[in-house]
C-alpha positions as semicolon CSV with decimal commas, in nm:
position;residue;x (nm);y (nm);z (nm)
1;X;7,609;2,830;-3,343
2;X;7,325;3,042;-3,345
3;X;7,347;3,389;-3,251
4;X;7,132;3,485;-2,895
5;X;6,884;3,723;-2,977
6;X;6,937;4,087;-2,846
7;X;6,749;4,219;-2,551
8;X;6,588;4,542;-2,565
9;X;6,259;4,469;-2,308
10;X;6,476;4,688;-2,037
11;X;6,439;4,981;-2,296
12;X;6,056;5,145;-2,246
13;X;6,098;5,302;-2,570
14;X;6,078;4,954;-2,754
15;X;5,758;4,903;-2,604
16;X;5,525;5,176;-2,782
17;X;5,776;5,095;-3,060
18;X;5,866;4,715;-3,069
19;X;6,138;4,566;-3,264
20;X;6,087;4,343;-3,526
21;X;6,483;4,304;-3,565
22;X;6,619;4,335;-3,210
23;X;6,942;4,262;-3,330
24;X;6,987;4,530;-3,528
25;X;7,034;4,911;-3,476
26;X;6,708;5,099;-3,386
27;X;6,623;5,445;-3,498
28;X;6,362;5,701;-3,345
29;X;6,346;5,978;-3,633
30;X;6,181;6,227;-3,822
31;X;6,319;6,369;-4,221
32;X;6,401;6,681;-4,048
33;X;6,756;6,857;-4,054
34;X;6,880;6,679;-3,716
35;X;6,709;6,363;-3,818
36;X;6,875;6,290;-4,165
37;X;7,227;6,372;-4,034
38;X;7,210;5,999;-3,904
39;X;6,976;5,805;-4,148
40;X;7,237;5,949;-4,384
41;X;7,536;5,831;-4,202
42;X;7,355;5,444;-4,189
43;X;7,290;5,489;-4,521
44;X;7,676;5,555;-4,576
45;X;7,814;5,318;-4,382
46;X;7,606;5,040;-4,446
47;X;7,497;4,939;-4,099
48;X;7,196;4,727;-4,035
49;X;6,926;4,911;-3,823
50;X;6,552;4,943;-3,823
51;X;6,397;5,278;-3,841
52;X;6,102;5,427;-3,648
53;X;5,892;5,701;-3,715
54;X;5,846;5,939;-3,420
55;X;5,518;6,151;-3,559
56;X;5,521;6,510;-3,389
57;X;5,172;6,530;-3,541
58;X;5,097;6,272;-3,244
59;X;5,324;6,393;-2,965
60;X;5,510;6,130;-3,019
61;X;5,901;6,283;-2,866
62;X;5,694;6,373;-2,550
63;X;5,556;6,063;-2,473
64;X;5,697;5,872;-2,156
65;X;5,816;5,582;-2,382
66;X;6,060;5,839;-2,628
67;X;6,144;6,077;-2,287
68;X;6,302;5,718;-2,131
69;X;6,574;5,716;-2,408
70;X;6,578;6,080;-2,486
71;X;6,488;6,325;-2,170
72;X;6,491;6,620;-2,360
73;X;6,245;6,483;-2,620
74;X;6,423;6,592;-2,960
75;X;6,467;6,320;-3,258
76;X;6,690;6,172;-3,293
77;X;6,759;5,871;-3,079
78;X;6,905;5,515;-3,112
79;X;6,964;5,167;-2,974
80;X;7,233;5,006;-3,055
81;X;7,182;4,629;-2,920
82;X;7,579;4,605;-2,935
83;X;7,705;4,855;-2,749
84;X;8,098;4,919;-2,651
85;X;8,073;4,637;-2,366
86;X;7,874;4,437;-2,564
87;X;7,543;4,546;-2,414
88;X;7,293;4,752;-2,536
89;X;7,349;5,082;-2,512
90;X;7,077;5,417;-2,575
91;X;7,202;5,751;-2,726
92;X;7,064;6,117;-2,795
93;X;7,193;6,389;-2,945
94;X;7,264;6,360;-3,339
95;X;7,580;6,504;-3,297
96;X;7,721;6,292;-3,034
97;X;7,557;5,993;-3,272
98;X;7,738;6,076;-3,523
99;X;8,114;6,044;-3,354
100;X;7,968;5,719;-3,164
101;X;7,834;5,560;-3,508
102;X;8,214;5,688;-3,660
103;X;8,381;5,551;-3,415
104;X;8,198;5,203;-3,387
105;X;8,229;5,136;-3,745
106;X;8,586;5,321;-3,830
107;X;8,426;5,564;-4,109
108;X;8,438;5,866;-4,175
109;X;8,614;6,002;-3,916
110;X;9,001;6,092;-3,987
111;X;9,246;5,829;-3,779
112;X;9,472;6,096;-3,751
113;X;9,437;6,268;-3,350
114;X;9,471;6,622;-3,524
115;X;9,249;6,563;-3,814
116;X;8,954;6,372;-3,589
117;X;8,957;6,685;-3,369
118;X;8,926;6,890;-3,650
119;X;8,644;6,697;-3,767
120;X;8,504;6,703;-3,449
121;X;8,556;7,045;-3,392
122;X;8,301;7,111;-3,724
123;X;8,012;6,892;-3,610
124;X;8,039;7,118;-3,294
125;X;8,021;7,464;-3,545
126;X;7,702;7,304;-3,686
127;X;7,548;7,216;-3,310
128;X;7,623;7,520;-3,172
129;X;7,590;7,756;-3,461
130;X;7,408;7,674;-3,822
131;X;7,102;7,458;-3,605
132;X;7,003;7,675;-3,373
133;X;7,065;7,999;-3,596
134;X;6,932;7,848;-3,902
135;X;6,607;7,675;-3,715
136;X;6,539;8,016;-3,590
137;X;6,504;8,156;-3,920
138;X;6,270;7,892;-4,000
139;X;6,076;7,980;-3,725
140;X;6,062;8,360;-3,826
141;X;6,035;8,316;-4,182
142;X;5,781;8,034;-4,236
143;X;5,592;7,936;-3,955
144;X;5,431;8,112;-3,645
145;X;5,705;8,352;-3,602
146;X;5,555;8,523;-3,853
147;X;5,309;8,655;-3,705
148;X;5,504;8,860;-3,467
149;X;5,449;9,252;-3,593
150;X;5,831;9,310;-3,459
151;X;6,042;9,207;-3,729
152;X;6,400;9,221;-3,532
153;X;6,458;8,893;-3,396
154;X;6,394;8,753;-3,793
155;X;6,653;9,021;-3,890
156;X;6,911;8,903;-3,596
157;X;6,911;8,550;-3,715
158;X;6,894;8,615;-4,101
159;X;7,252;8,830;-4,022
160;X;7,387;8,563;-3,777
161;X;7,278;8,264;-4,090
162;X;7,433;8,467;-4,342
163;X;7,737;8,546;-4,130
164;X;7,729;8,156;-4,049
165;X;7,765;8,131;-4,450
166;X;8,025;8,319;-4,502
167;X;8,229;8,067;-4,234
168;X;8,110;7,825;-4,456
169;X;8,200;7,976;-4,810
170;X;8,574;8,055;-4,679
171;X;8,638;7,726;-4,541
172;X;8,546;7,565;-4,840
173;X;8,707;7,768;-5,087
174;X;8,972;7,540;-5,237
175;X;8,808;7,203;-5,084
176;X;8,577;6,990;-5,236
177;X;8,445;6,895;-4,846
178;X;8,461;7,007;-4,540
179;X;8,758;6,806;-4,437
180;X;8,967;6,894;-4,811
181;X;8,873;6,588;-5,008
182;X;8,741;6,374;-4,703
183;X;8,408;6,343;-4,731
184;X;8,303;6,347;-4,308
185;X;8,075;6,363;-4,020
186;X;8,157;6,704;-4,045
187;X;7,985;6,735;-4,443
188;X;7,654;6,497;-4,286
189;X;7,607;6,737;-3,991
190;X;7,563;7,013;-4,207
191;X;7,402;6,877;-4,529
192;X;7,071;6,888;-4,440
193;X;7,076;7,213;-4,242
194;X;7,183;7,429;-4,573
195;X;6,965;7,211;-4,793
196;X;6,642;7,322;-4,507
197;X;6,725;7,674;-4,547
198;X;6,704;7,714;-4,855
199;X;6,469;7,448;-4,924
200;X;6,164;7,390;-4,674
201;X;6,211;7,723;-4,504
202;X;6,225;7,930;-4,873
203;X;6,492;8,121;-4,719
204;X;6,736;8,162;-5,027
205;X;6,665;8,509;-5,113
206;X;6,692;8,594;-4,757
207;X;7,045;8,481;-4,712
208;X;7,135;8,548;-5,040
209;X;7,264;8,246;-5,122
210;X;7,316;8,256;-5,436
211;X;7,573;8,534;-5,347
212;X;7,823;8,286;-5,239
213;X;8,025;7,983;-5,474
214;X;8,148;7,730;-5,290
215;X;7,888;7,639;-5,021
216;X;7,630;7,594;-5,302
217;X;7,908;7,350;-5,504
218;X;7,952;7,183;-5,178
219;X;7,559;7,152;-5,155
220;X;7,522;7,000;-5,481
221;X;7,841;6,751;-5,452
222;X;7,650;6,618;-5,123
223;X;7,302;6,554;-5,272
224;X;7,434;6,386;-5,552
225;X;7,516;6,121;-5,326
226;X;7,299;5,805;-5,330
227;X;7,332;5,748;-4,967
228;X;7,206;6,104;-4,844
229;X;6,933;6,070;-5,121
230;X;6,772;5,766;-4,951
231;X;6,872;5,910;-4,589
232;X;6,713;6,233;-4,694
233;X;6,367;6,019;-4,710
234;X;6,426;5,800;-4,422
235;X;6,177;5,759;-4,264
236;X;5,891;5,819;-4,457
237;X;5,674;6,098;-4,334
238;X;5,305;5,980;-4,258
C-alpha cells in the first residue's frame, strides 16, 4: 500500500519554504552554535529530514512565515510530519529538540530515569549558562560590542566563560564525555558552543583555554566525529 503523503499546508512556514519531501523531517537553520546542535544530532541518528536555510542576511527568523513556527524568531525550528499522535507536530528551542528528537528515535539519551535526568540536567547547564555567557563574549569581543569604550561588561562575561570552563574541565576529568563514556545530547549541546569560542569568536587567549586539559580532549574527541563534521556544515551558508 502506498504511504499517504504528509500534510504540512496548515504550517505557514512551509509556504515561504515549501517542501519538496513532506514526509520527511523539516529543518529551519543556520551553521551557528544553536543551529548545529540539531543538524548534528540528524546527522547521528540517521533520520531523514530536509534542511532549510533561514538567511539572517535577509531577515529571514523575523518574517511572519518563521515567527508562525517559532514566536521568538531564533533558529532553530522543525517539523516533524510524524509527530507523537501521529500528526504533525512544530518545535522551537534546540534544547527542547534535542530531548524530543532523543526520545522519538531512542538515542542518545540514557534509559536509565537517573541517568536521563542527568543528561538532561547538562543540556539545561549549556541553555542556561555556556550560550548566553559564551554568545555574549562574542558579542564583546568580535562584533559591535566592541565598540563600546567601557570595557566591563566584556570582562564580566570573559570571567563568567572561563568560570563556565572550569565546570566543564572538572566534570570531565576522568570521562571521555560528558555522560562517562556515553557519548549524549548532553556532548551535542555543547560541541559547537566551545568550538565558537574559540573558533569564530577568536576568543582562546581570552579564556585561556589552553590552560585547561580535558575540555580541549573532549573538543577534539567530538570533531573527530563524521556526523558533527557534516552537521557542522549543514546547511550551507549562502
Amino acid at each position: 500500500m502506498t504511504p499517504v503523503p504528509s500534510d504540512l499546508s496548515s504550517f505557514p512556514i512551509t509556504g515561504r519554504w515549501p517542501a519538496k519531501h513532506p514526509d520527511r523531517l523539516q529543518l529551519y537553520s543556520l551553521p551557528t552554535p544553536n543551529g548545529v546542535k540539531v543538524s548534528i544530532m540528524l546527522e547521528e541518528i540517521g533520520l531523514s529530514y530536509e534542511v532549510h536555510l533561514v538567511d539572517f542576511n535577509k531577515d529571514d527568523q523575523k518574517t511572519p512565515e518563521f515567527l508562525s513556527l517559532n514566536p521568538n524568531g531564533k533558529i532553530p525550528a522543525i517539523i516533524d510530519p510524524n509527530g507523537p499522535s501521529g500528526a504533525p507536530l512544530g518545535l522551537f528551542e534546540s534544547g527542547a529538540i534535542l530531548q524530543y528528537l532523543a526520545e522519538k528515535t531512542g538515542n542518545l539519551l540514557p534509559t536509565d530515569a537517573a541517568r536521563r535526568y542527568q543528561t538532561i540536567q547538562w543540556v539545561h547547564f549549556q541553555m542556561g549558562g555556556v550560550g548566553p555567557m559564551f554568545g555574549q563574549v562574542g558579542y564583546f569581543h568580535k562584533f559591535a560590542g566592541r565598540e563600546i569604550a567601557d570595557k566591563r561588561p566584556l570582562e564580566r562575561y570573559v570571567a563568567e566563560s572561563k568560570r563556565l570552563l572550569g565546570v566543564l574541565e572538572g566534570h570531565l576529568d576522568g570521562r571521555h564525555w560528558m555522560m562517562d563514556d556515553e557519548y549524549t545530547i548532553a556532548d551535542i549541546s555543547l560541541l559547537g558552543w566551545v568550538r565558537n569560542l574559540i573558533g569564530f569568536y577568536g576568543a582562546r587567549e581570552l579564556v585561556a583555554f589552553d590552560s585547561l586539559k580535558h575540555v580541549p580532549a573532549w573538543l577534539e574527541r567530538g570533531l573527530a566525529r563524521p556526523a558533527v563534521q557534516r552537521g557542522l556544515e549543514i546547511p550551507k551558508r549562502p
